[in-house]
C-alpha positions as MATLAB code, in Angstrom:
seq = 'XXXXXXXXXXXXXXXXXXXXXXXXXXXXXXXXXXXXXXXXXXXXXXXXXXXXXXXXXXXXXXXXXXXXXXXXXXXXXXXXXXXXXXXXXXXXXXXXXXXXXXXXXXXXXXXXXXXXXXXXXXXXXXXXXXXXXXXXXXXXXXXXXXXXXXXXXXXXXXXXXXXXXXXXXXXXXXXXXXXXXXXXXXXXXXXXXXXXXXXXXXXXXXXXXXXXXXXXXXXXXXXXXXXXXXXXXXXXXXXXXXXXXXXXXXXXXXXXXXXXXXXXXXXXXXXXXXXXXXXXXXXXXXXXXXXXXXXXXXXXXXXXXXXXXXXXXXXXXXXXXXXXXXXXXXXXXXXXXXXXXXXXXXXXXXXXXXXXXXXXXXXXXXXXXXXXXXXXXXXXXXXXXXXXXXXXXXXXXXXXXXXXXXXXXXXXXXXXXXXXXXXXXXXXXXXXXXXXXXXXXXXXXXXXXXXXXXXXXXXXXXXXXXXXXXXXXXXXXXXXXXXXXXXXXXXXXXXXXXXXXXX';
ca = [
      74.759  -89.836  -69.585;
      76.204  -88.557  -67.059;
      74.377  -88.222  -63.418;
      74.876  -86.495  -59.501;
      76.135  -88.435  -56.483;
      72.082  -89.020  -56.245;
      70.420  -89.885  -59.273;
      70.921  -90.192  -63.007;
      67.955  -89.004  -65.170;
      66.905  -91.474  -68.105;
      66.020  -90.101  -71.423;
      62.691  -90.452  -72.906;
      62.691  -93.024  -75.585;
      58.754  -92.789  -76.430;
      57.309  -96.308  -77.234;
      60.835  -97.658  -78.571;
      60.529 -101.710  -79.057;
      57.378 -101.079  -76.198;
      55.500 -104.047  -77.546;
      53.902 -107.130  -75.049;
      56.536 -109.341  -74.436;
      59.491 -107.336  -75.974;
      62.598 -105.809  -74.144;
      63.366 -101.818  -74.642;
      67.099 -103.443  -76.677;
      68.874 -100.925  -74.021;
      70.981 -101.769  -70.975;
      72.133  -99.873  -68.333;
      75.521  -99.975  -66.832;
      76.158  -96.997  -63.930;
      78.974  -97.066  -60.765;
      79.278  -96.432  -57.754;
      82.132  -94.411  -55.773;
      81.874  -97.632  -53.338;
      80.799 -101.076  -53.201;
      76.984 -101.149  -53.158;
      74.433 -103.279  -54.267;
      71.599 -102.862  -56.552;
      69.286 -100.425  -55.368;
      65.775 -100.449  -55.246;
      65.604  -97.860  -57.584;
      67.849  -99.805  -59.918;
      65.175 -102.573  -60.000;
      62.533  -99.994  -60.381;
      63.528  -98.422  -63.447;
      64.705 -102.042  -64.721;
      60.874 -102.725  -64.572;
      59.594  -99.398  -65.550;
      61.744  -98.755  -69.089;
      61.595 -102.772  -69.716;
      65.262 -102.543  -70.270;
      67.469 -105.729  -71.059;
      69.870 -105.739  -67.836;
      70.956 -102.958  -65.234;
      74.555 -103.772  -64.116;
      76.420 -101.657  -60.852;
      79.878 -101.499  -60.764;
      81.968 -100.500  -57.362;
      84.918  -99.356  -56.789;
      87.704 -100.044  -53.942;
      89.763  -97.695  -52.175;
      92.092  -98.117  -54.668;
      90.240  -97.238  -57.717;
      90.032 -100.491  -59.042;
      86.554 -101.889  -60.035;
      84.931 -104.365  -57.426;
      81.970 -107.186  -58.226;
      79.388 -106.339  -61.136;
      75.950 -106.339  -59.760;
      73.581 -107.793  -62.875;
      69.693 -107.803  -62.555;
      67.203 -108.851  -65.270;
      63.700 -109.231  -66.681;
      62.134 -112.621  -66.396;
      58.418 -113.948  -67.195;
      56.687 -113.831  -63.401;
      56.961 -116.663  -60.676;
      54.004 -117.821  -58.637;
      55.148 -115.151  -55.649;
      54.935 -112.530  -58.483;
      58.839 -111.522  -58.465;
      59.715 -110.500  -62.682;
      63.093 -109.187  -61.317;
      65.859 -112.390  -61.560;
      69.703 -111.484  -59.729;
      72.530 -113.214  -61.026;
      75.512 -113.866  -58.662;
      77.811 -110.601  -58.024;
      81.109 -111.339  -59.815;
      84.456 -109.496  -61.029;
      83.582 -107.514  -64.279;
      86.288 -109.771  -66.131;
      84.971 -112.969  -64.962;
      81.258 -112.021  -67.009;
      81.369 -114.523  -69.653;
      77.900 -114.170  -71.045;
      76.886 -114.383  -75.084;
      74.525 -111.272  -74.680;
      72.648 -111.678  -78.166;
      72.052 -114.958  -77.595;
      71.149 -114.665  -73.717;
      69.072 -111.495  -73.898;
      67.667 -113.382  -77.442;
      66.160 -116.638  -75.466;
      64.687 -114.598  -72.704;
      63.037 -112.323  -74.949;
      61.305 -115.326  -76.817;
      60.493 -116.736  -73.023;
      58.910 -113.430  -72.004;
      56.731 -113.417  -75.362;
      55.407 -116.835  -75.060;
      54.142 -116.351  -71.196;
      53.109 -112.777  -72.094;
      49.114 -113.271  -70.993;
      47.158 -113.410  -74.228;
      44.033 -111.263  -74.272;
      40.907 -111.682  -76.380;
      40.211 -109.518  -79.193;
      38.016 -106.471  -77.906;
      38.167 -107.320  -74.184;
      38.780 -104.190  -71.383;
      41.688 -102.929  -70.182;
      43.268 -104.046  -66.892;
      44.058 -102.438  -64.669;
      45.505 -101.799  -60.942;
      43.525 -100.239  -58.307;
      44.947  -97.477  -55.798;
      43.731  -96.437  -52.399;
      45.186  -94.348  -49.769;
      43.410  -94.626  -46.520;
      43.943  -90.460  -45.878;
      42.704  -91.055  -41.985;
      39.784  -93.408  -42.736;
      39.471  -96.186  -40.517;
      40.235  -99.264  -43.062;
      37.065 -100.698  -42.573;
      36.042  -97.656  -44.376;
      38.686  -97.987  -46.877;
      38.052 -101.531  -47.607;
      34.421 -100.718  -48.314;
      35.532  -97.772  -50.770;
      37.990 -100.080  -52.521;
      34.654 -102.662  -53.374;
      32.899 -100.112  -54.566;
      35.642  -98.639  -56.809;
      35.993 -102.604  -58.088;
      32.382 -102.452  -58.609;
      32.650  -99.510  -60.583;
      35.701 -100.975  -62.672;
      33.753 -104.319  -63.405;
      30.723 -101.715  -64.843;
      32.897 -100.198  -66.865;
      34.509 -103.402  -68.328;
      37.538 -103.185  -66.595;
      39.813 -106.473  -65.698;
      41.041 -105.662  -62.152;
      44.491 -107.171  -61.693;
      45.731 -106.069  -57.811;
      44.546 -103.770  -55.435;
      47.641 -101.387  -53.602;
      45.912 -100.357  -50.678;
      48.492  -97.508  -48.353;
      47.426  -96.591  -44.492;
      48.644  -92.553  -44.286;
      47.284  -90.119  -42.452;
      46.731  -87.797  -45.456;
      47.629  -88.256  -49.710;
      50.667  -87.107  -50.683;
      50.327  -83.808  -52.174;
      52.451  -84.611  -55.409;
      51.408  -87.916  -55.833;
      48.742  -88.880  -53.596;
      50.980  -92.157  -52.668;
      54.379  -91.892  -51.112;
      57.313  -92.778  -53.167;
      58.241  -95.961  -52.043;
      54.785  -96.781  -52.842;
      54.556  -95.403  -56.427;
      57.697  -97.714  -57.118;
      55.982 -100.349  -55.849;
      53.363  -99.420  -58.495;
      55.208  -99.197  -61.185;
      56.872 -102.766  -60.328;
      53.210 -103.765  -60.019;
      51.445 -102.582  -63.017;
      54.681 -104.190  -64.914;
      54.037 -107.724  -63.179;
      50.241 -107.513  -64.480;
      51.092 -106.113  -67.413;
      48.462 -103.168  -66.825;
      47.244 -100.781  -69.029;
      45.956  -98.378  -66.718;
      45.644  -97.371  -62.921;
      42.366  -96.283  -61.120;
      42.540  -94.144  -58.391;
      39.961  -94.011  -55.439;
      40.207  -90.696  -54.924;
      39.636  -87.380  -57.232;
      43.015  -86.538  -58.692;
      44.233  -83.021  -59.109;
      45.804  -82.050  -62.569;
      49.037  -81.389  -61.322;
      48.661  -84.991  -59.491;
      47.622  -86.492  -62.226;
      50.070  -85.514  -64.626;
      52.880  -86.292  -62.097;
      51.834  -89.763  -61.529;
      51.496  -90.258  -65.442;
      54.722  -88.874  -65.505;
      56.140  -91.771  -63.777;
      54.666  -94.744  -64.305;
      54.130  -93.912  -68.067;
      50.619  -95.564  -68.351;
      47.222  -94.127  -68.319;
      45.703  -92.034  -64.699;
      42.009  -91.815  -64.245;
      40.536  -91.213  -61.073;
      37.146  -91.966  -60.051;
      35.200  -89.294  -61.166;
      36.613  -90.038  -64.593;
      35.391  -93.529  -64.285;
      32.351  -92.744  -63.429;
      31.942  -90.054  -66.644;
      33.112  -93.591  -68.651;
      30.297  -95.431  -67.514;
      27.651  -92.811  -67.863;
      29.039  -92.129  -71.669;
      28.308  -95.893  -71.958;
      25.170  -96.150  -70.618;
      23.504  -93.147  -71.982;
      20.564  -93.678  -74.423;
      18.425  -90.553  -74.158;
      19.778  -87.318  -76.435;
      19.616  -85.248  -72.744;
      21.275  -88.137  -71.428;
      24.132  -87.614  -74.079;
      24.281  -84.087  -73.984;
      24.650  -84.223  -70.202;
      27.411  -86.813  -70.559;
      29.594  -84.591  -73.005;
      28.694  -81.458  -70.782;
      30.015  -82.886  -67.881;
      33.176  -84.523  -69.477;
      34.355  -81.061  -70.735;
      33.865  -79.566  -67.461;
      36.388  -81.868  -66.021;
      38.824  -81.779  -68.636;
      39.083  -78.134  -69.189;
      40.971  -77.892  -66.326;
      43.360  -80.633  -67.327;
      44.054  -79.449  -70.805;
      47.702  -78.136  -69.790;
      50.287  -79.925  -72.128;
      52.069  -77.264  -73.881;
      52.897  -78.263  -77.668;
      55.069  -75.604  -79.137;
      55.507  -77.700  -82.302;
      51.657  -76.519  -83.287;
      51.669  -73.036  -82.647;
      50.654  -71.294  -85.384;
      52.888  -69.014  -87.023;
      52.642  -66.374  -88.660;
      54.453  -63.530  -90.199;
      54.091  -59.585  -91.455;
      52.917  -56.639  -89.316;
      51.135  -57.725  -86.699;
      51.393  -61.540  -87.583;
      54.906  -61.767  -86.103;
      55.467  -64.221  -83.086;
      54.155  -67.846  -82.078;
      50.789  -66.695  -82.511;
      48.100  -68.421  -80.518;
      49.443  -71.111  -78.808;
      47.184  -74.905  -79.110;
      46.566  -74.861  -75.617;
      44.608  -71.455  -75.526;
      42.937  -73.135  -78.870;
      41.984  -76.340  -77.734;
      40.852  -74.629  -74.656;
      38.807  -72.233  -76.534;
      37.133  -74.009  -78.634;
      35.796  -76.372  -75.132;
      34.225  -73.367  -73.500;
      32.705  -72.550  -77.025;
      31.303  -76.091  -77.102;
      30.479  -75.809  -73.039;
      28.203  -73.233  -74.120;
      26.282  -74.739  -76.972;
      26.055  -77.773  -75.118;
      23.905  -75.773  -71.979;
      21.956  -73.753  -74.235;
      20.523  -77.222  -76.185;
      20.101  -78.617  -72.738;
      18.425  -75.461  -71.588;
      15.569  -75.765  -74.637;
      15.063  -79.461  -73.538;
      14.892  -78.161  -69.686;
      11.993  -76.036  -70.874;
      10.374  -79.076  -72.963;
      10.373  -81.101  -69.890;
       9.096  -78.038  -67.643;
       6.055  -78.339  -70.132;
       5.368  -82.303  -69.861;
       5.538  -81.535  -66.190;
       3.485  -78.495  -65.741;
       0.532  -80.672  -67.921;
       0.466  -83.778  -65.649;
       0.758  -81.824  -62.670;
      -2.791  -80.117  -64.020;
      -4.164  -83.579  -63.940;
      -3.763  -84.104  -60.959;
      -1.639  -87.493  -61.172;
       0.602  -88.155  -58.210;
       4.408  -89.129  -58.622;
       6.103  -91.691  -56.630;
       9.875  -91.319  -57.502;
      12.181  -94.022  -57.212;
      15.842  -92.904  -55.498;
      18.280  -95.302  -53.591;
      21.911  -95.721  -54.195;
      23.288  -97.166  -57.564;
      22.622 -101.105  -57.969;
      20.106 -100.951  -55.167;
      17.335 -102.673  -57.758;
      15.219  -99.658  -58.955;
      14.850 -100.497  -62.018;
      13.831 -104.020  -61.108;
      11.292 -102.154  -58.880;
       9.932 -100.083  -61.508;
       9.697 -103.798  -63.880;
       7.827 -105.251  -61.270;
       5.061 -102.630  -60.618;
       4.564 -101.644  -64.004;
       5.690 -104.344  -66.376;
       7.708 -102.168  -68.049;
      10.242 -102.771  -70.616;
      13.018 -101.494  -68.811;
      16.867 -102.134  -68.912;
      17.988 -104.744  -65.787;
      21.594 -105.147  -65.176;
      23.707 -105.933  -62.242;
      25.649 -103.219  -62.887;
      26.207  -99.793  -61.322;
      24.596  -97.000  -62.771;
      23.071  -99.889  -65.674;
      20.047  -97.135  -66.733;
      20.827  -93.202  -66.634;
      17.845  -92.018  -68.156;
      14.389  -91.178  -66.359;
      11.454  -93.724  -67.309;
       7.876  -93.002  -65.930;
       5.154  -95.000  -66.449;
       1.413  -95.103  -64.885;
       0.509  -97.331  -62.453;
      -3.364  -98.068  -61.117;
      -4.565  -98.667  -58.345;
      -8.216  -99.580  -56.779;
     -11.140  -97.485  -56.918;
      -9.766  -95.863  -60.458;
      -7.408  -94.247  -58.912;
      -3.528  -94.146  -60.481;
       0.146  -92.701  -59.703;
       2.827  -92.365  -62.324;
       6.284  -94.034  -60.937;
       9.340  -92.639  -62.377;
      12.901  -93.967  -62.157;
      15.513  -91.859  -61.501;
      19.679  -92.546  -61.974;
      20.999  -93.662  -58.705;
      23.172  -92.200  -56.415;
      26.379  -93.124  -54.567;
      29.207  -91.628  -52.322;
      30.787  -88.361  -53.246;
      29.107  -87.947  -56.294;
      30.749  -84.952  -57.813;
      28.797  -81.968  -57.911;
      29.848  -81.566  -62.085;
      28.011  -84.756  -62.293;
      25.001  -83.579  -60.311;
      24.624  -80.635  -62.280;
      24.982  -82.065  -65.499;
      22.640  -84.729  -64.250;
      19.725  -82.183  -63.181;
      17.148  -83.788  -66.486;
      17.408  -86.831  -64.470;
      17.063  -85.337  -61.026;
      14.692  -82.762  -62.098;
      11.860  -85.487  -61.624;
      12.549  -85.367  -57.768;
      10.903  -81.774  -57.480;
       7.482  -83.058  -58.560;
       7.906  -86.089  -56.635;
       4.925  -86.428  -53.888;
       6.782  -89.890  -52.502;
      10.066  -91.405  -52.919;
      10.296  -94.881  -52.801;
      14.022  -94.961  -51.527;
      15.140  -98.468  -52.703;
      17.523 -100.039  -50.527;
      19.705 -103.430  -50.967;
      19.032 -104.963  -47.668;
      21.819 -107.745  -48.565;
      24.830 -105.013  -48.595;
      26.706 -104.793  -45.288;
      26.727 -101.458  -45.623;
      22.907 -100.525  -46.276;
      22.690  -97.701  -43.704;
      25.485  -96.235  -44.883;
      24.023  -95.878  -48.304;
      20.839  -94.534  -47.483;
      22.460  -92.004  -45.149;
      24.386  -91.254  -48.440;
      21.306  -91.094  -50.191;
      19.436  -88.618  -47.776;
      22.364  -86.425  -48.315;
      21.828  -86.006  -51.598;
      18.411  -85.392  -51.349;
      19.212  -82.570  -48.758;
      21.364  -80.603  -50.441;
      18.553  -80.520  -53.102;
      16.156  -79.283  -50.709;
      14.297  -82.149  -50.703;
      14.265  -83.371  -47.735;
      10.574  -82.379  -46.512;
       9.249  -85.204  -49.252;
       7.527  -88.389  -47.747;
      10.016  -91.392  -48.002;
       8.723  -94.913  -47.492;
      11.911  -97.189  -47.319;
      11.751 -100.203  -49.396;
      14.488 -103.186  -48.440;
      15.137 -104.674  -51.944;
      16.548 -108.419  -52.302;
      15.594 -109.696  -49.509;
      15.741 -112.933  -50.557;
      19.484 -113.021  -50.601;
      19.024 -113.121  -46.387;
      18.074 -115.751  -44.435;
      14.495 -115.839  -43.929;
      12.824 -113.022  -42.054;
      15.844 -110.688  -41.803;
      15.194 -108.677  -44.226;
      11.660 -108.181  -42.348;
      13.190 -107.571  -39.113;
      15.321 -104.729  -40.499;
      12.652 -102.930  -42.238;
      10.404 -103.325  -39.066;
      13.075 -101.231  -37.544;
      13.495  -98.508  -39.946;
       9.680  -98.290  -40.734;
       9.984  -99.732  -44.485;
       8.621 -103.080  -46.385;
      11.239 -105.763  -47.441;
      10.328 -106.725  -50.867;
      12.054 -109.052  -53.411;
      11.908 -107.050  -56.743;
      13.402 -110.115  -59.336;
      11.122 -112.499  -57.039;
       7.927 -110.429  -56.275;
       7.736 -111.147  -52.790;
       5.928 -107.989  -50.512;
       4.913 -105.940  -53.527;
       1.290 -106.265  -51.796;
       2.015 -104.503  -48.668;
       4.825 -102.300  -50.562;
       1.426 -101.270  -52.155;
      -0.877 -100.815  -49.634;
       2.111  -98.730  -47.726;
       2.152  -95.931  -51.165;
      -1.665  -96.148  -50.967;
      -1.917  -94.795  -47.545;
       1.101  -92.595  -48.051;
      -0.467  -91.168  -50.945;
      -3.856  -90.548  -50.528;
      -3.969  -90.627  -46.537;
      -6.289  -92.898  -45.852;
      -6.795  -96.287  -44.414;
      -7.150  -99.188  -46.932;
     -10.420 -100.518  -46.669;
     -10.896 -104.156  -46.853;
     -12.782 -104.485  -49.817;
      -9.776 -102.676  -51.233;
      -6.980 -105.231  -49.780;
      -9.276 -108.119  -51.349;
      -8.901 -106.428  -54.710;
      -4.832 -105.852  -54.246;
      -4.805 -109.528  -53.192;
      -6.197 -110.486  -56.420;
      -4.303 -108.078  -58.567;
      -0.916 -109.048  -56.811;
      -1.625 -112.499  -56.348;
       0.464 -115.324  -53.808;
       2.804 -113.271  -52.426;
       5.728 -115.731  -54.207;
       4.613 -114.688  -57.422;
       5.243 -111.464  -59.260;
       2.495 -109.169  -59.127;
       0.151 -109.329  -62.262;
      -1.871 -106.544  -64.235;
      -1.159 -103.302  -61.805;
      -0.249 -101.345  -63.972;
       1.074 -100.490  -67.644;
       2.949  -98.549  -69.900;
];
């Protein structure tokens, strides 16, 4: 190969000897018109193409070679360095058995390699660029994005975290940083990278381009989890819907090699190249996937239209993802419902009835939660789910009174709910695990916002969470012959509440 005075471009050599633990069985020896050191893009590309050494040669003024610069792989020390330097000498002094050398320290590198277990996740390396944000702000985004990752399964191995005032346009990271990713992801031996913000296609592929591992973003993360957790056939559909969407957009690798050809009048030429097929035949299925969805929209337009005829009111059940809905829902109604400390753990709407005093009932329904930035392919595709909202006569906004960032999330939450024009609904704030705080904080806050601090898992304050929807329903005091009945029906406030309501 021969390169410029600035770079030299490496071939692609596809997965050649790419296996865990194994060397690429290449080596790269360039010079320099002077006497330089390795450079950090020497040690770079040593990492990145897993090659067996990269040696620098120099020259004098004279034209005769100076010291050889050698630099090798090596299983990683406790400070995380994989990149070992061996003295600078004189080319001719370089008395080194190569087979044998590069031989040992490929067996070395196999036996440290980190052994997995059969069907765990892939790991991978988290990426956040600050864009602006203060880093409080940033720190809190990169939890959440772990949170996400450890829904979907994922084994996070380091966090690269970059204070810029906005993302690189290319590559959202600067370039000394994406080296320092690809050094990274080799030193944990990642399988994929996760970025905290939504990647563009061209970004996307130019990252991929360089680090030669798998780009998602955290849309794309979030369309893994939901394709995961969804159990309904709308929930599916919506899923799929919402995963073309995104990809059409992305579906730009040309393939020449499957055109189709054809010959004859008419039938000369390339044909129709598989890009313009494969993209195609996603709009096609696009469109058969919003028609089905559109029959089930009208199926659920007809459940609605009956209960709203008997006269039934709805309490709905928002609040930002993990915020202990479901666990809401479980409490009040006993019902059989999916509980998992997970983000977005149940997708699908539930409803079920729940009575009150004086035979009167309401029918609480569980909706998918919410969370920042929530991108608006995922809200549309998600309208079954949200649909519920629109009949809702109260939300019970769920909020985790233990996170540190609880008003943030319910200001996140209201957003939502505003660009759906539904802002005008009654909300009645309900401060979830509140027995992860010290005792009476949880009360104080809600005091303050004009909410009830419950326990869900626990069942502590489901009696006055109660007697809160009662007068928020039906507008009316609650008499005490009625608080004597919710006393026995909820019993000690320590226990769970008992026999309210039912499937």
């Amino acid at each position: 190969m021969v390169g410029s005075r600035s770079a030299i471009e490496m071939p692609e050599w596809g997965r050649l000897r790419a296996g865990q633990g194994r060397l690429r069985g290449l080596r790269c020896v360039h010079t320099f018109l002077g006497d330089e050191p390795l450079t950090h893009d020497d040690l770079t590309d040593l990492a990145k193409l897993r090659l067996d050494a990269m040696v620098t040669l120099g020259m004098d003024a004279s034209g005769m070679p100076t010291d050889a610069h050698v630099a090798h792989l090596r299983p990683a020390r406790l400070d995380g360095t994989v990149v070992e330097r061996m003295p600078p000498r004189p080319p001719a002094l370089l008395d080194l058995d190569f087979e044998d050398w590069i031989g040992a320290l490929e067996e070395e590198l196999a036996r440290t390699a980190r052994t997995r277990t059969i069907g765990s996740g892939d790991r991978a390396v988290l990426v956040a660029v600050s864009a602006g944000r203060p880093r409080h702000d940033t720190e809190q985004s990169v939890a959440e994005l772990r949170e996400l990752a450890r829904s979907a399964d994922v084994e996070i191995a380091d966090v690269l975290m970059q204070v810029r005032p906005q993302i690189d346009p290319r590559t959202v990271v600067g370039s000394g940083r994406l080296e320092d990713l690809v050094v990274l992801a080799f030193q944990h031996d990642a399988d994929l990278v996760i970025f905290d913000h939504d990647l563009s296609p061209a970004q996307a592929r130019n990252i991929a381009e360089r680090l030669e591992l798998r780009v998602i973003d955290r849309t794309q993360l979030i369309l893994d989890i939901f394709a995961q957790r969804a159990r309904s056939r709308d929930g599916k559909l919506q899923v799929e819907l919402a995963q073309l969407k995104y990809r059409l957009p992305r579906l730009a690798q040309r393939d020449e090699g499957l055109s189709r050809l054809g010959g004859g009048i008419g039938g000369r030429g390339p044909g129709e190249q598989r890009l313009e097929v494969d993209r195609r035949r996603v709009r096609e299925r696009i469109a058969r996937l919003e028609r089905e969805l559109a029959n089930l929209r009208r199926d659920r337009e007809g459940r609605r239209s009956r209960r709203k005829r008997r006269g039934v009111p709805v309490l709905s059940i928002v609040g930002y993802t993990n915020a202990g809905k479901s666990t809401l829902l479980r409490a009040l109604t006993h019902a059989d419902v999916l509980i998992e400390d997970k983000l977005f753990a149940t997708l699908d709407p539930t409803s079920r009835r729940l009575r009150f005093p004086r035979e009167r009932e309401v029918i609480v329904t569980d909706t998918v939660g919410f969370i920042r930035d929530l991108p608006e392919d995922l809200k549309e595709a998600f309208r079954a789910t949200l649909e519920e909202l629109h009949d809702a006569d109260v939300f019970l906004h769920v909020v985790d009174a233990s996170a540190p960032d609880f008003e943030r999330r319910i200001a996140t939450v209201r957003r939502v709910l505003e660009e759906m024009r539904l802002g005008d609904t009654p909300e009645l704030l309900v401060f979830n695990q509140s027995d992860r705080l010290e005792a009476g904080a949880a009360e104080a806050i809600a005091a303050r916002a004009g909410g009830v601090a419950v326990s869900a898992l626990r069942g502590l304050g489901l009696r006055e969470l109660l007697e809160h929807v009662e007068n928020t329903v039906w507008r009316e005091s609650v008499s005490e012959r009625t608080r004597d009945r919710l006393t026995s029906l909820a019993g000690d406030d320590e226990a769970p509440i008992q026999a309210v309501g039912g499937a």
